[in-house]
N, C-alpha and C positions, 0 to 999 in steps of 0.2 A: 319132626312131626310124629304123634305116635301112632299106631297100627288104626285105631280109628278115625283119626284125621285121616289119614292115609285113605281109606275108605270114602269118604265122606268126602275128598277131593274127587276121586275117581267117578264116582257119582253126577258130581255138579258136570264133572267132562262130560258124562254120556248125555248129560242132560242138555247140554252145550250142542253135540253134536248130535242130535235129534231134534232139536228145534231150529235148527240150522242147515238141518240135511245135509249134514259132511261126511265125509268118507275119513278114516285114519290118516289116512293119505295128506287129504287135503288140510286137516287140523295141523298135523305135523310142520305143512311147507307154508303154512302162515303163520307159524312161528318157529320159522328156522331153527326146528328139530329132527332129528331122522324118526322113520316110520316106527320103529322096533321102538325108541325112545318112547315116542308116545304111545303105543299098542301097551309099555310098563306101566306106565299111570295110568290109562284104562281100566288095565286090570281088575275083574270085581273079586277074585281071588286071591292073589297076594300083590298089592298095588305096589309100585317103586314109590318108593317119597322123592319126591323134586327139592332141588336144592333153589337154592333164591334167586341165581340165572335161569336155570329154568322156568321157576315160578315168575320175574317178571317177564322174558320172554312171552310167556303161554298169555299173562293178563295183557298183553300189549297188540298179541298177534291175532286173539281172538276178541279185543276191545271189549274186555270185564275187567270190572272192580276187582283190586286186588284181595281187600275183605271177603267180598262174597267169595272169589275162587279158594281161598283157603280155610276160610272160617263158617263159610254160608252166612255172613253177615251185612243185612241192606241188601241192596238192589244189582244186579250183575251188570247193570247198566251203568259204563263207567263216566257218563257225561252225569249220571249223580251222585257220583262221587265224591263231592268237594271238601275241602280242609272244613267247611261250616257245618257242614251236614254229619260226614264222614270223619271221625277221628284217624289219625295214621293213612289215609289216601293217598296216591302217588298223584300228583301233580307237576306241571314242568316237565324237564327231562329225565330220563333215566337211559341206564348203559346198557343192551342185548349182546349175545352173544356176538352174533354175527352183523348184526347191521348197525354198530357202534352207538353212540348217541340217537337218541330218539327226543324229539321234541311232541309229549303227550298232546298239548294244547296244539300244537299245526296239524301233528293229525287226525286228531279230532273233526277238525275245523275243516277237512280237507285238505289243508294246503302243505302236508306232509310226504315225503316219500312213499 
């Protein structure tokens, strides 16, 4: 990611976390990262770049599009996300850090972990 993606990530977080009314805190332990992690992507000064655990972690824990979170592209809404709408969307499952397989569509749907 270069220094202005990087920025431009950061951003969509705070945007994230203002329309959501979340604390660092609270972004962090929904997606099983620690506090300091996420306070570096934050950053509007020199952001961390997130690596692609990261990155799906963040899109899964905070239920955005994976586009929108790194590109700002479409909707952060990730129930419109789809393979027809959305080229490159994560759909099905994908692997987190910590809570192993995730099945996107059960928890969507609710009936997920």
């Amino acid at each position: 990611m270069t220094s202005d993606l990087a920025h431009d990530f950061a951003e969509r977080l705070h945007t994230l976390k203002a329309e959501r009314d979340l604390t660092v805190r609270e972004m962090a332990e929904r997606c099983g990262l620690g506090k300091k992690r996420m306070e570096n992507y934050l950053s509007r000064h020199a952001p961390t770049q997130p690596g692609l655990d990261a990155l799906a972690a963040i899109a899964v824990g905070l239920q955005v599009a994976p586009n929108w979170l790194v590109l700002g592209i479409g909707s952060p809404d990730i129930r419109k996300a789809s393979p027809d709408r959305t080229p490159g969307s994560i759909r099905g499952g994908i692997m987190t850090p910590d809570r192993g397989q995730i099945d996107l569509d059960d928890d969507l749907n609710g009936s997920g972990s």
